[in-house]
N, CA, C and O atoms as a DFTB+ gen file, in Angstrom:
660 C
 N C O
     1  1      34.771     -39.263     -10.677
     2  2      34.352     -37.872     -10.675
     3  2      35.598     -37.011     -10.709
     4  3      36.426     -37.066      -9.801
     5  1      35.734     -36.177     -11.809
     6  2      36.670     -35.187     -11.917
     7  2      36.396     -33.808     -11.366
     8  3      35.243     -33.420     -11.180
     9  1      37.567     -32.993     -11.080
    10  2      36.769     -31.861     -10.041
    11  2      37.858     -30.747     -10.156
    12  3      38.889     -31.002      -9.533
    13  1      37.829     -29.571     -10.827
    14  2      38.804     -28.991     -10.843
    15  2      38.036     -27.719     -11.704
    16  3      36.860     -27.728     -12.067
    17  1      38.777     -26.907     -11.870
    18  2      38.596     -25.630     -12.632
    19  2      37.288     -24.737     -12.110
    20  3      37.121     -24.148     -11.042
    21  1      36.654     -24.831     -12.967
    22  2      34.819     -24.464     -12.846
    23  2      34.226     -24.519     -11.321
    24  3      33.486     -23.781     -10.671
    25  1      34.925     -25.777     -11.061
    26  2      33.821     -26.243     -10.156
    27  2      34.610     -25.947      -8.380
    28  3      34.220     -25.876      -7.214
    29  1      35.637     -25.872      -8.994
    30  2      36.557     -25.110      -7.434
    31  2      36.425     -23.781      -7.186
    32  3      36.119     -23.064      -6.234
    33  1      36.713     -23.676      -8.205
    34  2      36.053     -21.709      -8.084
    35  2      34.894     -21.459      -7.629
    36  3      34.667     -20.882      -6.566
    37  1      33.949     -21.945      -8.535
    38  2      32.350     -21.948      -8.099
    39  2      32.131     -22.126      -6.254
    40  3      31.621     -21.359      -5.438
    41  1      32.676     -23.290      -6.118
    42  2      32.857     -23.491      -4.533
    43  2      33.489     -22.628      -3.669
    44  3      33.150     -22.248      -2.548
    45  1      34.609     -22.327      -4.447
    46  2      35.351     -21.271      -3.330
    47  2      34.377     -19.705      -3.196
    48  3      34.344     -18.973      -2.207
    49  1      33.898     -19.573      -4.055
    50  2      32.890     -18.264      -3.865
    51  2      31.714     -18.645      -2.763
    52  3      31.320     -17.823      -1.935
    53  1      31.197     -20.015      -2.860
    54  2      30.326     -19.745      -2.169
    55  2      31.034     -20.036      -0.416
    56  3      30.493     -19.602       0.602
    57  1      31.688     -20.451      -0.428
    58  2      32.151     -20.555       0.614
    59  2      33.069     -18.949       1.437
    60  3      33.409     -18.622       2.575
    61  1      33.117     -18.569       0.559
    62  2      33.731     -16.862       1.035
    63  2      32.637     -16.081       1.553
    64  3      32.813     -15.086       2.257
    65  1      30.956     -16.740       1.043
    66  2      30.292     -15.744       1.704
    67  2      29.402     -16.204       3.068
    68  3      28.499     -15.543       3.581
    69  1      29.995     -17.752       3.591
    70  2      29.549     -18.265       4.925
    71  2      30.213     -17.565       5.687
    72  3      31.431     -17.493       5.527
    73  1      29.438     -16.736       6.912
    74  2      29.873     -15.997       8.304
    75  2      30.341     -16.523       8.962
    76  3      31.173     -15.979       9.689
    77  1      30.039     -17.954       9.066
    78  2      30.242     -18.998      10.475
    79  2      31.627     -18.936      10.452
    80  3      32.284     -18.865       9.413
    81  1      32.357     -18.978      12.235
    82  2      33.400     -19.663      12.508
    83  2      33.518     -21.079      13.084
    84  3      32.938     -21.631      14.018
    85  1      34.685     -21.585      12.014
    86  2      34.434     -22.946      12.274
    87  2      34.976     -23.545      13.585
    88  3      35.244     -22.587      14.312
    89  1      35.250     -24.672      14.194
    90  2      34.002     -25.960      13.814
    91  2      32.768     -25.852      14.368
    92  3      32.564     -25.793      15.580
    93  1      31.557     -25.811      13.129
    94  2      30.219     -25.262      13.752
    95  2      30.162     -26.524      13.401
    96  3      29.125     -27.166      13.571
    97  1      27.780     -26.719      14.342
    98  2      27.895     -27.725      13.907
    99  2      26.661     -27.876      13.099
   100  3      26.043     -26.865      12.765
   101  1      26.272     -29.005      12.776
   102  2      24.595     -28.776      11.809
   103  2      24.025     -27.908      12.324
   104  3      24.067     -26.803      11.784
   105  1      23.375     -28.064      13.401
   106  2      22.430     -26.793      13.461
   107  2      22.662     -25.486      13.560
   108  3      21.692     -24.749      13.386
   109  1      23.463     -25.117      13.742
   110  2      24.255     -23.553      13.481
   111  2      24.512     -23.581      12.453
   112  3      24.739     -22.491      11.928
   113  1      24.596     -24.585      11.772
   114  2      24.857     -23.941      10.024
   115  2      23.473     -23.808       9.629
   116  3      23.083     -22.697       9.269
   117  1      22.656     -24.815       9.648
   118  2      20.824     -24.814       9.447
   119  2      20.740     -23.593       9.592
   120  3      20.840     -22.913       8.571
   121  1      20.586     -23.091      10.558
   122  2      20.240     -21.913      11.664
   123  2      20.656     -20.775      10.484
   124  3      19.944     -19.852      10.088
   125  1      21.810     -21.064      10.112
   126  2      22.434     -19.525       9.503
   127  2      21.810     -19.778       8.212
   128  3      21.226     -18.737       7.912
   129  1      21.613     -20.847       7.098
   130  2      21.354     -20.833       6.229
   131  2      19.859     -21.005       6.170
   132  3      19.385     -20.957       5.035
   133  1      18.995     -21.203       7.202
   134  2      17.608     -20.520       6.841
   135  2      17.611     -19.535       6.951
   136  3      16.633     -19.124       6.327
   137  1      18.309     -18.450       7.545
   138  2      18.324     -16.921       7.615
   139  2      18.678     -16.463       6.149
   140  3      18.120     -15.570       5.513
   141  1      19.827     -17.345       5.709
   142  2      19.803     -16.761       4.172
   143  2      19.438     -16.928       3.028
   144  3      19.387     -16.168       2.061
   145  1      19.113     -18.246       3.209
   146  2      17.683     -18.502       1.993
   147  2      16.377     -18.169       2.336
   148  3      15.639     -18.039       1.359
   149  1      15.849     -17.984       3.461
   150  2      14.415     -17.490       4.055
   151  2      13.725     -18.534       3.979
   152  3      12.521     -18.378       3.780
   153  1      14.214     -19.793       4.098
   154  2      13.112     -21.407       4.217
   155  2      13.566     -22.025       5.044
   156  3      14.780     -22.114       5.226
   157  1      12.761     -22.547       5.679
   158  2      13.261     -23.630       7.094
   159  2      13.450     -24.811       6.210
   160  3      12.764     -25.124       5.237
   161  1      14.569     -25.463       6.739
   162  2      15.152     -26.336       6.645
   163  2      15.001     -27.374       7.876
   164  3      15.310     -27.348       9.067
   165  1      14.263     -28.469       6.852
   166  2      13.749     -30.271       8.284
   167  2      14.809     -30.980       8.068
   168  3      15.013     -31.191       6.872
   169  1      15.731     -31.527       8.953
   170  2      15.885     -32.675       8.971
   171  2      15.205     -33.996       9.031
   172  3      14.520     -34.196      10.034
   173  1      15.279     -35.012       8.057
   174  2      14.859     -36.489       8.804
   175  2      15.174     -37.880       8.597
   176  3      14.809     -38.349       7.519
   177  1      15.764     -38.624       9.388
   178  2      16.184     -39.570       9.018
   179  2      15.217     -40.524       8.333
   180  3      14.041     -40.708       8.646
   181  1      15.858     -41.067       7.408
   182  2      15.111     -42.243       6.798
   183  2      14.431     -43.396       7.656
   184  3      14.999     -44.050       8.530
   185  1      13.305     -43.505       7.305
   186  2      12.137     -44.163       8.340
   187  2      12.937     -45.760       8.442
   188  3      13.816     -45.982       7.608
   189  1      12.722     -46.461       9.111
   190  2      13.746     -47.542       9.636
   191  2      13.199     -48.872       8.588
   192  3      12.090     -49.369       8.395
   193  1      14.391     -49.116       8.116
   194  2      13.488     -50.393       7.215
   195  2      13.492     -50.066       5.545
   196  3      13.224     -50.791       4.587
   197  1      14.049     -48.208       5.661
   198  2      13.468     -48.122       3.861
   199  2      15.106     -48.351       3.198
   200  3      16.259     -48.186       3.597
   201  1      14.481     -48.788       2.061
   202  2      15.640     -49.311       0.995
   203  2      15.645     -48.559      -0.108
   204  3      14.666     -48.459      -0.848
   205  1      16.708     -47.998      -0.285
   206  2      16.915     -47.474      -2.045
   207  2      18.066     -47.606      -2.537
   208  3      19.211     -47.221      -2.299
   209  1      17.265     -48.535      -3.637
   210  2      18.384     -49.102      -4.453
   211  2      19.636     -50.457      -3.595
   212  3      19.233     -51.570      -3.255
   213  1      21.145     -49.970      -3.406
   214  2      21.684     -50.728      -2.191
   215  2      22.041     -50.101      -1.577
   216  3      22.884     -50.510      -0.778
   217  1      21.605     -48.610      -1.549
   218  2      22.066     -48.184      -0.388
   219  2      21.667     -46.997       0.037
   220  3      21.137     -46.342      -0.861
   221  1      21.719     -46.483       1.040
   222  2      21.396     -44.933       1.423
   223  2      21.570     -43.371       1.154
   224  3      21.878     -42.622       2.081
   225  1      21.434     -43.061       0.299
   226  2      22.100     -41.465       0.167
   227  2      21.202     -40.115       0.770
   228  3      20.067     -40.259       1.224
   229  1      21.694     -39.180       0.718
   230  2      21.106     -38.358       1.195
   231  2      20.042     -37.613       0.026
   232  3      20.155     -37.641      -1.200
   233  1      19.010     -36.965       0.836
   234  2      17.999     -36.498      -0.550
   235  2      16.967     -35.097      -0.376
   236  3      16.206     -34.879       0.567
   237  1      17.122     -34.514      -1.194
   238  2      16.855     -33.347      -0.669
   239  2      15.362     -32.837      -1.414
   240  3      15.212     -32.858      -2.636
   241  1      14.232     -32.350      -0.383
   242  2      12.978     -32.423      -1.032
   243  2      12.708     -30.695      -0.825
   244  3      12.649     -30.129       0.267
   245  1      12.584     -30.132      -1.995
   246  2      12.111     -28.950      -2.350
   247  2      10.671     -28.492      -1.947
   248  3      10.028     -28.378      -2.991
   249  1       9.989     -28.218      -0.984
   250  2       8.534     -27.533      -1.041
   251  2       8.330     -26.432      -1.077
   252  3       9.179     -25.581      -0.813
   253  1       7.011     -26.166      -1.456
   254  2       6.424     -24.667      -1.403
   255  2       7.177     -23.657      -0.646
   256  3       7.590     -22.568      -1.043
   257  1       7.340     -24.488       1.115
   258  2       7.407     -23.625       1.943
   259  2       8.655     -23.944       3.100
   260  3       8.860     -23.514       4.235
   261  1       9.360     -24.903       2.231
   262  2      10.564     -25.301       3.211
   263  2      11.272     -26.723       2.773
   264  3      10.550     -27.618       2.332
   265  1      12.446     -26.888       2.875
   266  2      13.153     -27.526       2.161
   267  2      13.825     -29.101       3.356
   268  3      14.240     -29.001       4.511
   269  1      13.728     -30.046       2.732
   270  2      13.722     -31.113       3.541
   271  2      14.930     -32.123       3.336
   272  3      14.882     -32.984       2.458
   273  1      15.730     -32.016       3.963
   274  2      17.259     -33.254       3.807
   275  2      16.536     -34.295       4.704
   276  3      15.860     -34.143       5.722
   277  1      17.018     -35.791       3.756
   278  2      17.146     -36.751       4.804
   279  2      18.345     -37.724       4.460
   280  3      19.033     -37.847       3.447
   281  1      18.335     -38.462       5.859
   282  2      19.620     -39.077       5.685
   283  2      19.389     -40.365       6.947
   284  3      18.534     -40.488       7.824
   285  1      20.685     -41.287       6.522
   286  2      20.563     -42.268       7.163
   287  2      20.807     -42.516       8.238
   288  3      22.013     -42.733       8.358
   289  1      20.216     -42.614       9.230
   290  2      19.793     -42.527      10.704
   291  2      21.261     -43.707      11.267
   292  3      21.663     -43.458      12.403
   293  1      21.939     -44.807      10.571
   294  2      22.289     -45.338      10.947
   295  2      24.037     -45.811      10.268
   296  3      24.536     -46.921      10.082
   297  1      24.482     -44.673      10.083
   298  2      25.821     -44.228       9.575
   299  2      26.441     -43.667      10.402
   300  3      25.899     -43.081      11.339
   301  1      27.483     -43.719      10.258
   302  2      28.071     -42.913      12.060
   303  2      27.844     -41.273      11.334
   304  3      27.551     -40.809      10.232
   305  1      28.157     -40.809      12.607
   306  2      27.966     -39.047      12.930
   307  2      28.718     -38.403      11.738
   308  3      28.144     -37.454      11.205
   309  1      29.756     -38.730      11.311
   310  2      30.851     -37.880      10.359
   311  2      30.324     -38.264       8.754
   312  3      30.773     -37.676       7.770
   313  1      29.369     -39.276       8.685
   314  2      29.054     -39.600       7.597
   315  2      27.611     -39.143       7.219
   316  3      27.165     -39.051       6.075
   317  1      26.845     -38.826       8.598
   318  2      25.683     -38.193       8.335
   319  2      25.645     -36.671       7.928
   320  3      24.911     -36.114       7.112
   321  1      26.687     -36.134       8.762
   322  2      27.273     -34.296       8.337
   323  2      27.590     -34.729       6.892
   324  3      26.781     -34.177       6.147
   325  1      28.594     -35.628       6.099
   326  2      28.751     -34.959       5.283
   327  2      27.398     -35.454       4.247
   328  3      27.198     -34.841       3.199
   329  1      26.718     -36.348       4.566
   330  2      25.349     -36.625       3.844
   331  2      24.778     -35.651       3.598
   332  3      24.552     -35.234       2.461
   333  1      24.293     -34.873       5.155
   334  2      23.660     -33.498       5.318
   335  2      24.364     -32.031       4.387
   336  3      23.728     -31.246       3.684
   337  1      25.408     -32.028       4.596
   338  2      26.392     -30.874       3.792
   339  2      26.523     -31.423       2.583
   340  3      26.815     -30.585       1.730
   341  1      26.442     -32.252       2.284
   342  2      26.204     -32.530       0.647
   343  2      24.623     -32.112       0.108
   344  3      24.623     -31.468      -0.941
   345  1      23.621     -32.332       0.555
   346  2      22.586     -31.825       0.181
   347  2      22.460     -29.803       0.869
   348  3      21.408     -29.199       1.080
   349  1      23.268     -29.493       0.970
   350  2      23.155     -28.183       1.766
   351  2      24.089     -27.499       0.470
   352  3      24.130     -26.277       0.328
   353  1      24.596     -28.141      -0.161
   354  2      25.550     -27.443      -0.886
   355  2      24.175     -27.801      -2.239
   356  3      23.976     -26.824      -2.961
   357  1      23.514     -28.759      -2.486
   358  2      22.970     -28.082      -3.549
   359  2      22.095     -26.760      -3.301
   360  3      21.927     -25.893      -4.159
   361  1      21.613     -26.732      -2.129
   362  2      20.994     -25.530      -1.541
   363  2      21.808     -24.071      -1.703
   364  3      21.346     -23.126      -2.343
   365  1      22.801     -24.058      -1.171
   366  2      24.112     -23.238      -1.655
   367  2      24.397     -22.741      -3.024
   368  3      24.649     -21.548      -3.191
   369  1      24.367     -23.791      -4.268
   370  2      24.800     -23.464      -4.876
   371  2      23.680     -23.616      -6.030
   372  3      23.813     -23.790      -7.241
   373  1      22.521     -23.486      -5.217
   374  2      21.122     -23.343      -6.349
   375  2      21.038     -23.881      -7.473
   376  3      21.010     -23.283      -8.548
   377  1      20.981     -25.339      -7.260
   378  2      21.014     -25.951      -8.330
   379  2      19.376     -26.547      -7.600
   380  3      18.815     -26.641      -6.508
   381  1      19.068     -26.933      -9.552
   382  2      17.673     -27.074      -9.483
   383  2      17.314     -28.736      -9.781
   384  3      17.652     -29.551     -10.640
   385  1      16.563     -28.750      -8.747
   386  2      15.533     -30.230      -9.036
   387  2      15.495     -31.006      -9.576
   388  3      16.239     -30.725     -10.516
   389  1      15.028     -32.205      -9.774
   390  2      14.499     -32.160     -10.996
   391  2      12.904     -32.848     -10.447
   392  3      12.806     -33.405      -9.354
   393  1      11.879     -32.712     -11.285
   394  2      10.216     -32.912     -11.250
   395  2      10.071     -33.953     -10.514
   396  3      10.509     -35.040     -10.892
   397  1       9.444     -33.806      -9.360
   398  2       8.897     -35.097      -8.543
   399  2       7.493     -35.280      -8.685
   400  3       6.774     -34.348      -8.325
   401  1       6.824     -36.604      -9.275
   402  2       5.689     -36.853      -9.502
   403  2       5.429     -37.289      -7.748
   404  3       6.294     -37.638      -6.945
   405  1       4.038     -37.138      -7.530
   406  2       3.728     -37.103      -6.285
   407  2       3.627     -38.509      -5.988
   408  3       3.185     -39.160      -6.936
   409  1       3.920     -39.204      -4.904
   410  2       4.355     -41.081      -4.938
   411  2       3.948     -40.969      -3.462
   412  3       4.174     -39.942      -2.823
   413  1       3.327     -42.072      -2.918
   414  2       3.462     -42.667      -2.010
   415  2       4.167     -43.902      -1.307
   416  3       3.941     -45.111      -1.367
   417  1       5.152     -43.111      -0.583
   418  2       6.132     -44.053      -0.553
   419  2       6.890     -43.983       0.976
   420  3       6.677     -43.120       1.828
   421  1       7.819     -45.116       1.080
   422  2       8.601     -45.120       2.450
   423  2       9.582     -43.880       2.488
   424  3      10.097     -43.359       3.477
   425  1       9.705     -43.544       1.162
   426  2      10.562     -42.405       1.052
   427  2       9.553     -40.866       1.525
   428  3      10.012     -39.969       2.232
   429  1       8.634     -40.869       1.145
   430  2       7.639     -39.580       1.587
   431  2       7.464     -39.868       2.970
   432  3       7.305     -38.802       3.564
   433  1       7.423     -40.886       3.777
   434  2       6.371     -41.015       4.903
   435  2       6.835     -39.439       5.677
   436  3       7.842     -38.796       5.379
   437  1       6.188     -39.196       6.334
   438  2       5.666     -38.093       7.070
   439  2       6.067     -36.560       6.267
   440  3       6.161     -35.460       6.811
   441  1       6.239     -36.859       4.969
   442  2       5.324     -35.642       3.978
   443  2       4.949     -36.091       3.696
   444  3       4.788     -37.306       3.820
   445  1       4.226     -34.687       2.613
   446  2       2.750     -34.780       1.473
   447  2       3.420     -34.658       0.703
   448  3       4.071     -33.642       0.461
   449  1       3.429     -35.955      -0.038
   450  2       3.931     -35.780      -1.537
   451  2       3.380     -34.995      -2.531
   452  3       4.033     -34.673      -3.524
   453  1       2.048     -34.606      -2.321
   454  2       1.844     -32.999      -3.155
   455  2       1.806     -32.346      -3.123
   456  3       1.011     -31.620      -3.720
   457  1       3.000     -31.925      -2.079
   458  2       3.917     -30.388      -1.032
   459  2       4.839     -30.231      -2.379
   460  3       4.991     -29.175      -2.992
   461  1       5.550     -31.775      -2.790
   462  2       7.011     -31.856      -3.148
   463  2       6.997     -30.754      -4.317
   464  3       5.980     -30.999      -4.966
   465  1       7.420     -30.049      -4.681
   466  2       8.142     -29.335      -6.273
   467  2       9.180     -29.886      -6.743
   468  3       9.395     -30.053      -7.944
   469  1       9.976     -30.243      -5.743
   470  2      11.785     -30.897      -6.789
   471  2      11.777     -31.512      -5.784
   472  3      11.090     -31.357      -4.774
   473  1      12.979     -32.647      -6.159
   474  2      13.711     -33.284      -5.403
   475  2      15.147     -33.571      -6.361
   476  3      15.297     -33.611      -7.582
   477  1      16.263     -33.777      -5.042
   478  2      17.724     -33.839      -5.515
   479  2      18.132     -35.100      -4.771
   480  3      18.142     -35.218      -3.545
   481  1      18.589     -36.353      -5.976
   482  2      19.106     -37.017      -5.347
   483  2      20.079     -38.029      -6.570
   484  3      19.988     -38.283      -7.771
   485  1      20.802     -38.305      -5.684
   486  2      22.067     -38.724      -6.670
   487  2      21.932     -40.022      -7.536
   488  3      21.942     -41.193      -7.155
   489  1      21.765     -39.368      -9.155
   490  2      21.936     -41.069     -10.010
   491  2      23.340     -41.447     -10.347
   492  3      23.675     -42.607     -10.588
   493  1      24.250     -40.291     -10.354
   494  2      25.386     -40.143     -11.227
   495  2      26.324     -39.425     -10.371
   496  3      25.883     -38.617      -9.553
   497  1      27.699     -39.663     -10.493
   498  2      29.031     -38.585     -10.261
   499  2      28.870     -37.642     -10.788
   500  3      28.807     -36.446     -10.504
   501  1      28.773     -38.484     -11.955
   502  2      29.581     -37.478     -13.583
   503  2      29.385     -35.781     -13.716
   504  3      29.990     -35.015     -14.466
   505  1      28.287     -35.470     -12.683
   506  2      27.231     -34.424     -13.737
   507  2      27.561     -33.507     -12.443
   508  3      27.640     -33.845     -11.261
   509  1      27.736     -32.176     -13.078
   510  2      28.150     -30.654     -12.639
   511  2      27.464     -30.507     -11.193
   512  3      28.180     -30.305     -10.212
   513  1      26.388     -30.588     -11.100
   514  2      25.666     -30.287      -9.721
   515  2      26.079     -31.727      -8.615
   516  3      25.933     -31.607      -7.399
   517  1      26.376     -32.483      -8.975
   518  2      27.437     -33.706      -8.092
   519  2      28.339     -33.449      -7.648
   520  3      28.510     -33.598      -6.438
   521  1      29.276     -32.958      -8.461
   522  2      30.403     -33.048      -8.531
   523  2      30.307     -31.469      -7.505
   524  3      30.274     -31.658      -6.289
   525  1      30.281     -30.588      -7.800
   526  2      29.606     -29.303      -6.797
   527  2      29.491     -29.307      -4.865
   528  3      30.028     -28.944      -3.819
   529  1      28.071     -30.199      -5.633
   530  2      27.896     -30.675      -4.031
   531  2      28.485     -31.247      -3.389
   532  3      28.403     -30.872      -2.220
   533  1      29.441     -32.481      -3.649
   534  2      30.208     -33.288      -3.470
   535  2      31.420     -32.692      -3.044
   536  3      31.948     -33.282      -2.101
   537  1      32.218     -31.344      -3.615
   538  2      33.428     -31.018      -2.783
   539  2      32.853     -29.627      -2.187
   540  3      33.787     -29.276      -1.466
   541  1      31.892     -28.672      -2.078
   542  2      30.939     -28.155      -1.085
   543  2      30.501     -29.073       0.110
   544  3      30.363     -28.606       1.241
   545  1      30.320     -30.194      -0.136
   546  2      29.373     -30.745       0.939
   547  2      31.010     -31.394       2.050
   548  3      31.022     -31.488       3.277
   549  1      31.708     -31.594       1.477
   550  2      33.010     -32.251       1.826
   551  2      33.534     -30.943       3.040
   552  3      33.608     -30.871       4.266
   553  1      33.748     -30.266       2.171
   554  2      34.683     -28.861       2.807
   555  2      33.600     -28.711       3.834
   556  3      34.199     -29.151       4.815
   557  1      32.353     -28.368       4.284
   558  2      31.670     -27.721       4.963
   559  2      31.693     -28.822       6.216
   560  3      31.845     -28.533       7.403
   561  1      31.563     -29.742       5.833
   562  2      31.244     -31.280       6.318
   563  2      32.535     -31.147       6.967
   564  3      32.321     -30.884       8.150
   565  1      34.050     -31.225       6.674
   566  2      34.969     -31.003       7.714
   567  2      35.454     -29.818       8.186
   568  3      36.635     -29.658       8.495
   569  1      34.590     -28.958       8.261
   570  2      34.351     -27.810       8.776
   571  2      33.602     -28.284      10.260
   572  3      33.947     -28.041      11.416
   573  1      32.835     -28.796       9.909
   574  2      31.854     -29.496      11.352
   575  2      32.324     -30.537      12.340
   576  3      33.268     -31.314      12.201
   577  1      31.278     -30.382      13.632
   578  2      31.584     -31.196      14.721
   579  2      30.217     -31.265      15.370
   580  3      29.558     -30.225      15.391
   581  1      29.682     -32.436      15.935
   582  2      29.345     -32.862      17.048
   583  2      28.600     -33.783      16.087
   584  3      28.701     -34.019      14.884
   585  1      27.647     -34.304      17.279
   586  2      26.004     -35.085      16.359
   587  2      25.127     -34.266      15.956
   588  3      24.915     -33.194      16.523
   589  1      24.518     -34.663      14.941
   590  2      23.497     -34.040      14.112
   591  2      22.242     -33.223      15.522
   592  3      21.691     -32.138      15.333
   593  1      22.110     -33.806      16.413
   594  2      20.918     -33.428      17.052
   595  2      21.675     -32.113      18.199
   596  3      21.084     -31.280      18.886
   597  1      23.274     -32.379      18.033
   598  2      23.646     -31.068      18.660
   599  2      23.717     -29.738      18.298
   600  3      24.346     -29.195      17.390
   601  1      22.753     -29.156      19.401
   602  2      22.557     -27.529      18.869
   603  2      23.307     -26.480      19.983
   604  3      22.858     -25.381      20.312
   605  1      24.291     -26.967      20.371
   606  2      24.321     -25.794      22.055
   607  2      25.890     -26.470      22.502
   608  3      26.218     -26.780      23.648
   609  1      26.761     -26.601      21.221
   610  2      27.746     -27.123      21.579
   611  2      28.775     -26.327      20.230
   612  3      29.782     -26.837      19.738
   613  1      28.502     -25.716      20.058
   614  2      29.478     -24.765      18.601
   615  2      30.088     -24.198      18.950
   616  3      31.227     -24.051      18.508
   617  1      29.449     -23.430      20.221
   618  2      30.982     -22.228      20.961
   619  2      31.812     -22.893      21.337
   620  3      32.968     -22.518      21.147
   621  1      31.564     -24.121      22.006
   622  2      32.511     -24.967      22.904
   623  2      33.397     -25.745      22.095
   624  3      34.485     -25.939      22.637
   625  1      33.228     -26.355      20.720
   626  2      33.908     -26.821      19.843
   627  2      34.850     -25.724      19.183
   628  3      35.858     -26.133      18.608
   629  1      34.612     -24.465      19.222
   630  2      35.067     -23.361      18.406
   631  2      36.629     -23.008      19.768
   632  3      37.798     -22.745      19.488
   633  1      35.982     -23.153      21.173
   634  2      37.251     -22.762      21.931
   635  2      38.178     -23.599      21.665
   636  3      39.206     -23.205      21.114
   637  1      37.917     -25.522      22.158
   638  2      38.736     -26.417      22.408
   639  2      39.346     -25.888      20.794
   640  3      40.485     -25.475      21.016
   641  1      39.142     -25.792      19.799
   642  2      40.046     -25.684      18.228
   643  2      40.918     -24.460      18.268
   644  3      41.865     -24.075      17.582
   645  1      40.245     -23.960      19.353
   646  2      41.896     -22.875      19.629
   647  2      43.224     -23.430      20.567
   648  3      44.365     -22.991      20.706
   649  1      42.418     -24.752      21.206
   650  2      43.438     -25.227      22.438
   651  2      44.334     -26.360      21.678
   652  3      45.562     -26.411      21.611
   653  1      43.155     -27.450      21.003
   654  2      44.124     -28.685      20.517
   655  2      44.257     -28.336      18.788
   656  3      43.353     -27.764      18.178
   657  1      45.001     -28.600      18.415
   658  2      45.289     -28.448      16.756
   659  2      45.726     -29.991      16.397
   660  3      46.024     -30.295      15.242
């Protein structure tokens, strides 16, 4: 994956217009970016047992009424942020879908697969909205701190980064 010109710029704009001071952590970014897209945003880890393909990526499900990342429950913490901030950056940087036929599957369990409108999930490097998300999801991703389920620990990460460097 090549990454330069177009696609740094593109990033650096959207990143000039996040408020947050860093190191926030998922849910303070969630938090801020359902305020600015106006859709709640679910987390959920992949149901225990499901397989795609050889391996896990993160995947992002478009509905009517709220937008759904999941990711692998069993990757350490720094690999699930940037799973999560990789699908947050296609959110970011409004890139579109592509058509999800409605399936019943280990991958839907606890949606309705005829909620879904799009889904985003990675076949390729190569291609513009990858490559995007991929150094968006990176930058934001080491922007962050704690575990995914921490919500009440951002101020406290934000002091100690004034104490230790």
């Amino acid at each position: 994956m090549r990454v330069g010109g177009s696609h740094t710029k593109r990033v650096d704009e959207v990143l000039s217009r996040i408020p947050l001071s860093p190191p926030w952590t998922v849910h303070e970014f969630l938090a801020w970016l359902e305020k600015d897209t106006g859709r709640p945003i679910r987390l959920l880890p992949y149901p225990e047992g499901t397989v795609i393909g050889n391996r896990r990526c993160g995947v992002l499900f478009g509905l009517a009424d709220e937008d759904i990342i999941m990711y692998d429950p069993n990757r350490s913490e720094r690999h699930q942020r940037q799973t999560i901030f990789h699908e947050v950056g296609h959110v970011l940087c409004c890139h579109k879908g592509e058509p999800f036929s409605p399936t019943d599957s280990p991958l839907t369990s606890g949606i309705d697969p005829d909620a879904i409108r799009y889904m985003m999930r990675r076949t390729s490097f190569d291609t513009t909205t990858e490559a995007e998300a991929e150094l968006l999801g990176t930058k934001l991703a080491v922007l962050s701190q704690g575990s995914i389920a921490d919500d009440g620990r951002g101020h406290f990460n934000r002091i100690i980064s004034t104490v230790v460097q």
